[in-house]
PyMOL commands that place a pseudoatom at each C-alpha (Angstrom):
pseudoatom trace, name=CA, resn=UNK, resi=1, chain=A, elem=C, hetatm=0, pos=[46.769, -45.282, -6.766]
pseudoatom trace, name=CA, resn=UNK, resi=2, chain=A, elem=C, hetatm=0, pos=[42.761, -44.234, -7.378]
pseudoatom trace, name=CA, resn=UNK, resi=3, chain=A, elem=C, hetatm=0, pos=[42.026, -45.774, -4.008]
pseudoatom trace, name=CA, resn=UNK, resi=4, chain=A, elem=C, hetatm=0, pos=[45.296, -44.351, -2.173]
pseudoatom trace, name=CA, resn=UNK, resi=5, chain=A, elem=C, hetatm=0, pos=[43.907, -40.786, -3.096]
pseudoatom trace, name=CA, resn=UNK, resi=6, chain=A, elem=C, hetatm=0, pos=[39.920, -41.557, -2.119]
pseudoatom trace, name=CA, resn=UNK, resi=7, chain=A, elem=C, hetatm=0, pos=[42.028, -42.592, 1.248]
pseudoatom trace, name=CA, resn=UNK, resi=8, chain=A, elem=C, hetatm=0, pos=[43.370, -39.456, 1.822]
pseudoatom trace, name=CA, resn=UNK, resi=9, chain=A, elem=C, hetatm=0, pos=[40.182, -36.957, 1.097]
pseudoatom trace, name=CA, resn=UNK, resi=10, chain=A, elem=C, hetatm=0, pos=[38.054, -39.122, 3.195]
pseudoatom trace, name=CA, resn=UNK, resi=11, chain=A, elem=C, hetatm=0, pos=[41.193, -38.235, 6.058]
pseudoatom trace, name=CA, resn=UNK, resi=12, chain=A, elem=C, hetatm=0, pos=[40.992, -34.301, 4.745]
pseudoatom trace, name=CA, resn=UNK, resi=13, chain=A, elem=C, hetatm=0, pos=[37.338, -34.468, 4.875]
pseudoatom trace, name=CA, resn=UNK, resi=14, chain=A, elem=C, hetatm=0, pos=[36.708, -36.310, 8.109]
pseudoatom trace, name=CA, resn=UNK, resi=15, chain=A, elem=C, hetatm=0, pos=[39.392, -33.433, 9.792]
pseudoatom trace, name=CA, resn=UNK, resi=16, chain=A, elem=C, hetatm=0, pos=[37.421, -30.902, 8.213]
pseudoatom trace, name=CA, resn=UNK, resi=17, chain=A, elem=C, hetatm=0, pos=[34.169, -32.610, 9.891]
pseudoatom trace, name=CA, resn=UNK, resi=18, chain=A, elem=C, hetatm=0, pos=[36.404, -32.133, 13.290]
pseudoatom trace, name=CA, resn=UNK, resi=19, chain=A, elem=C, hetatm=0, pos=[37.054, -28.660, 13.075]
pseudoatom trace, name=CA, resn=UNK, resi=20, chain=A, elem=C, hetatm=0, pos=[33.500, -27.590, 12.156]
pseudoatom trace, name=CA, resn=UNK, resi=21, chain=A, elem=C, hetatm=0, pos=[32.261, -29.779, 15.064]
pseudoatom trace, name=CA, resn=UNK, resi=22, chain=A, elem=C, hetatm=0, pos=[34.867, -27.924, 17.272]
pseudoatom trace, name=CA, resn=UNK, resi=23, chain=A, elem=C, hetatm=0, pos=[33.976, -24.473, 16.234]
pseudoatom trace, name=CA, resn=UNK, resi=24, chain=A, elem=C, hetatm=0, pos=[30.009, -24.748, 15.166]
pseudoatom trace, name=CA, resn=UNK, resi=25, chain=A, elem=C, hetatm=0, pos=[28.413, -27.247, 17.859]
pseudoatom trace, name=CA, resn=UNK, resi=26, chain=A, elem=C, hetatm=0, pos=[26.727, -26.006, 20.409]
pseudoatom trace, name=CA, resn=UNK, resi=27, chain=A, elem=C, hetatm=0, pos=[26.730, -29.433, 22.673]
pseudoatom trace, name=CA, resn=UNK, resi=28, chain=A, elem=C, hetatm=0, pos=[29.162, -29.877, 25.782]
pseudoatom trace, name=CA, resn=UNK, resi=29, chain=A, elem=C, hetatm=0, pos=[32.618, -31.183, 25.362]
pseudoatom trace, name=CA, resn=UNK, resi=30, chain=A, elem=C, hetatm=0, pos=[31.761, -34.419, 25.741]
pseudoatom trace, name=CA, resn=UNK, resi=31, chain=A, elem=C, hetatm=0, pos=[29.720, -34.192, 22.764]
pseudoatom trace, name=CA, resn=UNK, resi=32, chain=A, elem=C, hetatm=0, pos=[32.286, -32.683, 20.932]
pseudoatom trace, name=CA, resn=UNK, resi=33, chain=A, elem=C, hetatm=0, pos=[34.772, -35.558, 21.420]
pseudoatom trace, name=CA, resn=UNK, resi=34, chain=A, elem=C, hetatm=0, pos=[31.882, -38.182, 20.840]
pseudoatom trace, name=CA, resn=UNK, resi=35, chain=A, elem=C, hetatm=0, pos=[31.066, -36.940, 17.729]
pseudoatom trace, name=CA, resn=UNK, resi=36, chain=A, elem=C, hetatm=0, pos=[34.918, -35.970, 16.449]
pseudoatom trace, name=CA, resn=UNK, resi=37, chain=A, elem=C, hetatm=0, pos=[35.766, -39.905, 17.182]
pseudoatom trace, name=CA, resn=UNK, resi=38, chain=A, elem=C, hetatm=0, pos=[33.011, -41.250, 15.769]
pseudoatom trace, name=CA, resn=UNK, resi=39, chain=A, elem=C, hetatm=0, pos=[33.566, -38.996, 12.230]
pseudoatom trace, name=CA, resn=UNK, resi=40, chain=A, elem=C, hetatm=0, pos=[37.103, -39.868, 12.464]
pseudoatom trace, name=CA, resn=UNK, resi=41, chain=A, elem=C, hetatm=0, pos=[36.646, -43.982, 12.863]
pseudoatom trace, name=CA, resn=UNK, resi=42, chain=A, elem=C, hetatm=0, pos=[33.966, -44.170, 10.365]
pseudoatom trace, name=CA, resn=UNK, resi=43, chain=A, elem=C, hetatm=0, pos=[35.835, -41.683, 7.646]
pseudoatom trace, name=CA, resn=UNK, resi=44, chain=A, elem=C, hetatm=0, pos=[33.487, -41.325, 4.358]
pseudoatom trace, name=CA, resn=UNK, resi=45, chain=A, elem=C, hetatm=0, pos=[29.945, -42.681, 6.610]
pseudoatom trace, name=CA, resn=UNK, resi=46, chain=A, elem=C, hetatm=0, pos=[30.857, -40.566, 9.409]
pseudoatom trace, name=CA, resn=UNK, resi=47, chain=A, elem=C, hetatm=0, pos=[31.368, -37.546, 6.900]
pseudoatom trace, name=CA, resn=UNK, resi=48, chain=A, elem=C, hetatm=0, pos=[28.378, -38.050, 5.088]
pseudoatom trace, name=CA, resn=UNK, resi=49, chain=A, elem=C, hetatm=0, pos=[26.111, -38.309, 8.175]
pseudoatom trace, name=CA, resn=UNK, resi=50, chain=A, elem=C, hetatm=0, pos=[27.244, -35.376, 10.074]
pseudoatom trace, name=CA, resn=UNK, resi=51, chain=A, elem=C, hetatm=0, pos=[27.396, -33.361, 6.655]
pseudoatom trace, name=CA, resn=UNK, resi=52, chain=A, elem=C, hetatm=0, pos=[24.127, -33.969, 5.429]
pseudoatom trace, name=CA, resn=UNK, resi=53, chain=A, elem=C, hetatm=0, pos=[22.114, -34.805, 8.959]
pseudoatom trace, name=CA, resn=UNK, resi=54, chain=A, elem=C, hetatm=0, pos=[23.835, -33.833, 11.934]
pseudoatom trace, name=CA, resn=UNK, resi=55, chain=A, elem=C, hetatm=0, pos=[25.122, -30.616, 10.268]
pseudoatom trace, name=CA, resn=UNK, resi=56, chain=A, elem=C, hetatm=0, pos=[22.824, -27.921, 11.363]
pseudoatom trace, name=CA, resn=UNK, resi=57, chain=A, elem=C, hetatm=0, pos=[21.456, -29.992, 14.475]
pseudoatom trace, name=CA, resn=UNK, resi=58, chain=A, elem=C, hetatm=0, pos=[23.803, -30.318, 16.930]
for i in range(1, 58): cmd.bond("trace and resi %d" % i, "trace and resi %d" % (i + 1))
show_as sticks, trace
zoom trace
């Protein structure tokens, strides 16, 4: 149950991740895509880096 609901708000926050990337980053497209895939296969990691590194960089 615990780790059925960690599941899903790693989903809700990697989407989240996706959004901000589309609205916020100023790379091309491509970029955009790159980095949305990349957040999406690697759920709580790929959150955590673009949150707390890639954030305000790209």
């Amino acid at each position: 149950m615990i780790t059925s609901i960690i599941y899903i708000l790693g989903i809700v926050c990697a989407i989240w991740c996706v959004v901000d990337i589309f609205k916020t980053a100023k790379c091309g497209i491509i970029g955009k895509i790159l980095f949305s895939i990349l957040v999406l296969a690697f759920s709580w990691i790929g959150f955590a880096v673009y949150y707390f590194l890639l954030r305000g960089k790209i």
